[in-house]
C-alpha positions as a Python dict, from the first residue, in 0.01 Angstrom:
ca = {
    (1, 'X'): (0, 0, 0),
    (2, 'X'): (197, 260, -162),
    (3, 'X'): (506, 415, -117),
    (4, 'X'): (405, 670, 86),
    (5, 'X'): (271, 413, 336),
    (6, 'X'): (585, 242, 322),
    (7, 'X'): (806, 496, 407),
    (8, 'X'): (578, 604, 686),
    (9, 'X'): (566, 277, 859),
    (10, 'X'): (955, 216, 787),
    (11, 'X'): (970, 533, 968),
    (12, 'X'): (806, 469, 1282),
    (13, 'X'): (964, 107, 1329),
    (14, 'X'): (1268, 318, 1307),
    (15, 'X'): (1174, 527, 1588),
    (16, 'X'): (1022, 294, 1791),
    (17, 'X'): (1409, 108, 1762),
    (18, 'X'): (1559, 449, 1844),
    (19, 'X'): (1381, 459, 2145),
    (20, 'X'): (1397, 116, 2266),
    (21, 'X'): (1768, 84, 2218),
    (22, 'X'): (1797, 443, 2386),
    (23, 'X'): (1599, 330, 2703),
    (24, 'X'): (1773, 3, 2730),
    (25, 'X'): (2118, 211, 2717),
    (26, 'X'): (1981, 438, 2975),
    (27, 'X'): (1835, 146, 3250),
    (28, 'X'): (2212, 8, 3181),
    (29, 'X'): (2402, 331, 3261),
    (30, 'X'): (2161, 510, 3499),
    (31, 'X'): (2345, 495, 3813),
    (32, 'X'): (2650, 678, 3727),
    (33, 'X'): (2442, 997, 3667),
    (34, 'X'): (2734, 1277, 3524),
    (35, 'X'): (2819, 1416, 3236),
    (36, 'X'): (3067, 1263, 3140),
    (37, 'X'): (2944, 885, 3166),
    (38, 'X'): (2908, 889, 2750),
    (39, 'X'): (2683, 576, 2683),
    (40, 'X'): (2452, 771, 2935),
    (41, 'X'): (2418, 1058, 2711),
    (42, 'X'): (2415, 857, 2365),
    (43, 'X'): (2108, 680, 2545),
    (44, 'X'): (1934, 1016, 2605),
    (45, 'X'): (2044, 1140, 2254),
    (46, 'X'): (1903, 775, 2128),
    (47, 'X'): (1559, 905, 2303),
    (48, 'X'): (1572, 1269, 2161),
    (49, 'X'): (1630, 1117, 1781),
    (50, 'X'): (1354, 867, 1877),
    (51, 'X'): (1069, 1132, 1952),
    (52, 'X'): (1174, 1344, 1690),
    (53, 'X'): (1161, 1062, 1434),
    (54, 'X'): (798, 990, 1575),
    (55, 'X'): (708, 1381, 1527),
    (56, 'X'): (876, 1359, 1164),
    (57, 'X'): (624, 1024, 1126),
    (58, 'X'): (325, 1194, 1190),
    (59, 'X'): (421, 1469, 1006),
    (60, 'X'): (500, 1263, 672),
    (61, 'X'): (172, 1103, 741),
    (62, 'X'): (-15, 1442, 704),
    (63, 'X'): (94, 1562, 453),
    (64, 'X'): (81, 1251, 223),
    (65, 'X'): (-309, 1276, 385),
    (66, 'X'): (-315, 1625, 251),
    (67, 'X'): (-167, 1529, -86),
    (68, 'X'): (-443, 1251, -177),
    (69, 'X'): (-721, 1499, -75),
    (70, 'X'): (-635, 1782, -347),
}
């Protein structure tokens, strides 16, 4: 496995953290629904960051793909 691999998968444990830890914080603090309930909207910042991380994964993977072929 090279480093390329490695950062890919560090990535996506990363994200799938992100997003765990995000919906956990958001079951917790779901009830009091307003804006200014603050672990509410770190949990649905936590969620953002998480599928962004995963669309920065796949991305990384392609174009280390990409790389290899030329």
């Amino acid at each position: 496995m090279n480093t390329d691999e490695k950062a890919a998968r560090t990535l996506g444990w990363m994200a799938w953290t992100t997003v765990i830890i995000g919906a956990l914080l958001l079951v917790l603090n779901v009830s009091d629904f307003r804006s200014e309930n603050f672990p509410l909207m770190v949990s649905i910042g936590f969620l953002i960051a998480g599928v962004n991380m995963f669309i920065m994964n796949i991305v990384f993977r392609l174009m280390t793909l990409q790389k290899r072929e030329v």
